[in-house]
C-alpha positions in Angstrom: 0.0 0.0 0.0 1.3 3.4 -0.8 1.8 6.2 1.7 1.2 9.6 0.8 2.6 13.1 2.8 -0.2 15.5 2.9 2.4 18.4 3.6 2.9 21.6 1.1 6.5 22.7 2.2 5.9 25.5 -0.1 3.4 26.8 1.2 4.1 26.8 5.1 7.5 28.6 4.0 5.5 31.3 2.1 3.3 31.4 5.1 6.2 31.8 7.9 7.7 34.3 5.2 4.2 36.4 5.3 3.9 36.5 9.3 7.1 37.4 9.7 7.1 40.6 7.0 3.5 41.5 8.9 5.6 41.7 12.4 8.2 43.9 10.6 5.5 45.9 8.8 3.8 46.6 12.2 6.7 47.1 13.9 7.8 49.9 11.6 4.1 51.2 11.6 4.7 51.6 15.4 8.2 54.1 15.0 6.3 55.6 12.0 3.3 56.3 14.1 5.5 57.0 17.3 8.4 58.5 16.5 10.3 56.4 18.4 12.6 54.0 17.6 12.0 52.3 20.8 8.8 51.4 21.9 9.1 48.3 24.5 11.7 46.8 25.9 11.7 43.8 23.3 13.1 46.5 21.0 16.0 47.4 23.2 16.1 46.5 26.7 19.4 48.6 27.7 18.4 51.7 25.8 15.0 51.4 27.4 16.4 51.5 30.5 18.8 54.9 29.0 16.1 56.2 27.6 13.8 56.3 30.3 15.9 57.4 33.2 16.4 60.8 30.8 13.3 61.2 30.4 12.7 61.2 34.2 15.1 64.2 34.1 13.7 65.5 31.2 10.1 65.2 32.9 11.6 66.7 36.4 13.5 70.1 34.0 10.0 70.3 32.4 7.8 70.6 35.8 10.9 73.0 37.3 10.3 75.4 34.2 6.2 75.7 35.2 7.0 76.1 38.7 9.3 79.1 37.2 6.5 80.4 35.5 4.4 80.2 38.2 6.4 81.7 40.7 7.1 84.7 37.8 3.0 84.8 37.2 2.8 85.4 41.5 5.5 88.0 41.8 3.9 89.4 38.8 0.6 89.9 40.7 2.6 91.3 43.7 4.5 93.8 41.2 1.4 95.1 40.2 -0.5 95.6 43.4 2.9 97.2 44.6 2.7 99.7 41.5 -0.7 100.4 42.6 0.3 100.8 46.3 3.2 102.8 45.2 0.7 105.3 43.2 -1.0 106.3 46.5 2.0 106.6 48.6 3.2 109.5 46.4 0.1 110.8 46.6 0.0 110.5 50.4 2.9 112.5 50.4 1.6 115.1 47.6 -1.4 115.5 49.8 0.8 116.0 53.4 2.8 118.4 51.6 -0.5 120.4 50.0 -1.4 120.6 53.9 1.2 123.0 54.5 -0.6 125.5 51.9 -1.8 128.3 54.7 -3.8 129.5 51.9 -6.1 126.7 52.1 -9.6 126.7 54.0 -10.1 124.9 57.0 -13.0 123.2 55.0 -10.3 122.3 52.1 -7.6 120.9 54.8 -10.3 119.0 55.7 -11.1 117.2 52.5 -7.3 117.1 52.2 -7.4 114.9 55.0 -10.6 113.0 54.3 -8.3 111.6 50.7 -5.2 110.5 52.6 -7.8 108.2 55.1 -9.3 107.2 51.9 -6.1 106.5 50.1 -4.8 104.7 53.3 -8.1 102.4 53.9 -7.4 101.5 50.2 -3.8 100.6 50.5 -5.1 98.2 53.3 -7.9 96.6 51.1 -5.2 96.4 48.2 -2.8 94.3 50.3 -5.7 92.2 51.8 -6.9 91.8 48.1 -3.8 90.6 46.6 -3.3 86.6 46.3 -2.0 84.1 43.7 -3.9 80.5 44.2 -5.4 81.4 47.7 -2.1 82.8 48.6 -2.0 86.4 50.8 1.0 88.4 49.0 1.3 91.6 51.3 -1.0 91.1 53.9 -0.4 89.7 57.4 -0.3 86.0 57.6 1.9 85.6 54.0 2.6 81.6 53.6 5.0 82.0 50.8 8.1 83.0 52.8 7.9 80.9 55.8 10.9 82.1 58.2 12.2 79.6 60.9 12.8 80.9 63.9 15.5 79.4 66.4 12.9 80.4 68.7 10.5 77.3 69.3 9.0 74.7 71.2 11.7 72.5 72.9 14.8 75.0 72.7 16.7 75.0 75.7 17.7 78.3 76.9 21.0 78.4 79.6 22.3 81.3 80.9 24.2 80.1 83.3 25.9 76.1 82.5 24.6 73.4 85.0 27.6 72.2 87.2 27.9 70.6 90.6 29.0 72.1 93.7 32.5 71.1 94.3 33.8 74.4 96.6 31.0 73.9 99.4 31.5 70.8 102.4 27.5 71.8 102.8 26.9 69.7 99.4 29.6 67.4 99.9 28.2 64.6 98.0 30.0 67.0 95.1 32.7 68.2 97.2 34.5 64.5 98.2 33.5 63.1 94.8 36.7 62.7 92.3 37.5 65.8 90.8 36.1 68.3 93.3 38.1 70.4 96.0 38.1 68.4 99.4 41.1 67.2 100.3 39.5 63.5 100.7 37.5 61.3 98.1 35.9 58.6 98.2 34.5 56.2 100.7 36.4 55.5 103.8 35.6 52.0 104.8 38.6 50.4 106.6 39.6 52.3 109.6 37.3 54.5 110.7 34.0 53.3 108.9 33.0 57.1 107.9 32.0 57.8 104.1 35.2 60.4 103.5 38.6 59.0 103.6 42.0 61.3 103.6 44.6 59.8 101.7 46.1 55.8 102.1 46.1 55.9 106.0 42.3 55.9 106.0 41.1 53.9 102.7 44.8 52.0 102.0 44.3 49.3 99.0 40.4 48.8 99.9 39.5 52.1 98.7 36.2 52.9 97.0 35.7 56.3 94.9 33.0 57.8 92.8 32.7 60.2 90.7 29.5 62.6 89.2 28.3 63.4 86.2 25.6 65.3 84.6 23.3 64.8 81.3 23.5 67.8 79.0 20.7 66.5 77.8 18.8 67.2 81.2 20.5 70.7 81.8 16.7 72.9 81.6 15.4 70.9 84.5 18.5 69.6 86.6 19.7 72.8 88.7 18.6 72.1 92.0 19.3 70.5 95.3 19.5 67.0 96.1 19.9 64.1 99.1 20.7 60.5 99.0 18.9 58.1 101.6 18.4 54.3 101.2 17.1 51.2 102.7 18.9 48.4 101.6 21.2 48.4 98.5 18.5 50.5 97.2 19.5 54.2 97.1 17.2 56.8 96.7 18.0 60.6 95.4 15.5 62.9 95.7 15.4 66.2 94.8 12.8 69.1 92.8 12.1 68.3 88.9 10.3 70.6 86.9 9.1 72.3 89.8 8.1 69.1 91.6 9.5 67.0 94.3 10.8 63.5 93.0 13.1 60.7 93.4 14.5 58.0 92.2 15.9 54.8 93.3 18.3 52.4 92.0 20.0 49.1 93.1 23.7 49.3 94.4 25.8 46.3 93.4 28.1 44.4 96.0 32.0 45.1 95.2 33.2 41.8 95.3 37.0 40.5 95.7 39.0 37.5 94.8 39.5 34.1 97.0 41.6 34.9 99.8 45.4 35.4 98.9 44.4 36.8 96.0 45.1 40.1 94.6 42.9 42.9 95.0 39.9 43.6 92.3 38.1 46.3 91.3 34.2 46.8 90.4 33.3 49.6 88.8 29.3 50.2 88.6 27.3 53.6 87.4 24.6 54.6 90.1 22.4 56.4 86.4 19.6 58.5 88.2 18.2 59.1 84.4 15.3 60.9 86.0 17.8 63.8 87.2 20.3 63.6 84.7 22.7 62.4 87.4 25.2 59.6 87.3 27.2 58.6 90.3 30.3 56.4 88.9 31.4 54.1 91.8 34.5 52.2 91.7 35.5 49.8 94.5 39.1 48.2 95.1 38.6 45.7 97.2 41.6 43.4 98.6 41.8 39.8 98.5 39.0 38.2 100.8 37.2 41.6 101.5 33.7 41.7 100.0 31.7 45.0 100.7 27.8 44.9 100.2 25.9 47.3 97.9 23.6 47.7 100.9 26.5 48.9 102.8 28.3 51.1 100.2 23.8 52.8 100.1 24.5 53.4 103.7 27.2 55.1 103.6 26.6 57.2 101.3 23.3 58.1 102.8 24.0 58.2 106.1 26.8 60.6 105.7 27.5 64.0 106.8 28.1 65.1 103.0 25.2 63.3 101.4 23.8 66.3 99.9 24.4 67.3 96.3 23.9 70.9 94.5 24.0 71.8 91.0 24.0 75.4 90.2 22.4 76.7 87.0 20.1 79.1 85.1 18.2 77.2 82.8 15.0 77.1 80.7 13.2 75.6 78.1 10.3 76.7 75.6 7.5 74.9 76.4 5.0 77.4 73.6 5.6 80.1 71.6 2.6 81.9 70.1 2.0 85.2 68.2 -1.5 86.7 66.7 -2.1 90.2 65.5 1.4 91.0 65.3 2.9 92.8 61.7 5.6 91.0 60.0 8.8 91.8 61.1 11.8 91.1 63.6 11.4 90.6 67.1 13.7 89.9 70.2 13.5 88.5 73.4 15.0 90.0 76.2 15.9 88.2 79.8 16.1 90.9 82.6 16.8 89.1 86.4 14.8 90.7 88.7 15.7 88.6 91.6 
């Protein structure tokens, strides 16, 4: 039996042939049509990408050149309503100088006088008149210039720097602490058990200092006065925030030492009373054997003669800052102690 190929090679290659010129016929239609010699990204995928990021900048120099041509059209408006304003301000002064005429009638200084309230209402009505888009150009209340002040909400204003009383035995929390002026630091608590120890003879290689800082941050609110107390290894300052009474309490840590024969080891802890702004930086050498309690290191330092703290400084902060009715302009603020 025969077999027989129902297939016309001819024809399917004249019919691949045809599709194909119709894709290249549409696809030339389409730059005809557009202009463009790419239109998708099958055409070029790279100068797609070229092309489209200049035309972002081409899009962004177009929109700038309106907003130029806007901004011209507003100061236009304001150029002419200052033309007009300009007009009646040299007639002001035409008609203050016509005044002086001692040849004029009461009656006729009078209507002289009655044209300069008129002229003046007017140059009112023209400012409150002019806008561009909503937009008040010379009256009171102008959003198009908007001038920041360093005067706001939440500035801090010092005239005199917080710092801690270290001249003063009456605030000797300050005075013994390292770095201030008494002639002892630290806590004494080998030989005589008191919080202030002079020199080697009292504290020896068991010594435990602090030092105080302050949080610039905190400097509006933390001038004041202040006392430690505790119960436990809990240790308490108290003092006046923001015009309030208030403490705070945090947990003292024991200063513990090595086995016994060792040598001697040193904790250092920060006492942060965040509230305040005040850190107390305790450090404790203690010798081999010798363990001292954070509820004892609370006790000394609250029990002691010098347990008080002072920190000296003028400070304030801008809490609201509000102006209505007032005409544009610059304005100061002056400070004058009166006690």
């Amino acid at each position: 039996m025969p077999t027989v190929i129902n297939t016309n090679l001819a024809s399917l290659f004249a019919q691949n042939s045809l599709s194909n010129a119709q894709n290249n016929l549409a696809q030339s239609v389409q730059r005809l049509s557009s202009g463009l010699r790419i239109n998708s990204a099958k055409d070029d995928a790279a100068g797609l990408s070229i092309s489209q990021n200049m035309q972002s900048q081409i899009n962004g120099t177009n929109q700038s050149i309106r907003n130029l041509s806007d901004a011209t059209n507003l100061l236009q408006v304001a150029d002419s309503s200052l033309s007009t304003v300009q007009d009646m301000l040299l007639r002001l002064k035409q008609l203050a100088t016509q005044g002086y005429d001692g040849s004029l009638s009461t009656s006729q200084k009078l209507n002289i006088v009655q044209e300069m309230k008129d002229l003046n209402n007017e140059i009112n009505a023209t400012a409150a008149r002019t806008a561009f888009n909503g937009i008040k150009l010379l009256s009171s209340g102008s959003s198009v210039d908007l001038n920041n002040s360093d005067i706001k909400t939440g500035t801090a204003i010092t005239t005199t720097a917080p710092s801690i009383t270290q001249n003063s035995t009456t605030y000797g929390l300050g005075y013994y602490a390292t770095g201030g002026t008494g002639a002892a630091t630290g806590l004494n608590d080998v030989s005589t058990g008191l919080l202030l120890g002079v020199g080697s003879a009292a504290g020896g290689s068991t010594a435990s200092t602090y030092s105080l800082t302050l949080d610039p941050a905190m400097a509006p609110k933390i001038a004041g006065n202040f006392t430690l107390s505790s119960n436990g290894s809990a240790l308490t300052l108290t003092g006046t925030l923001n015009g309030l009474a208030a403490s705070q309490t945090v947990t003292v840590q024991d200063a513990l030492s090595n086995s016994t024969g060792g040598t001697a080891k040193t904790t250092q802890q920060t006492l942060d009373f965040s509230n305040f702004g005040i850190k107390l930086n305790l450090s404790s050498t203690r010798a081999a054997g010798d363990t001292l309690t954070g509820s004892t290191i609370a006790t000394k330092l609250a029990t002691s003669a010098y347990r008080d703290l002072q920190v000296n400084g003028v400070n304030g902060e801008i809490t609201d800052v509000r102006l209505s009715g007032v005409a544009p302009g610059t304005y100061s603020l002056v400070y004058n102690e009166t006690g």
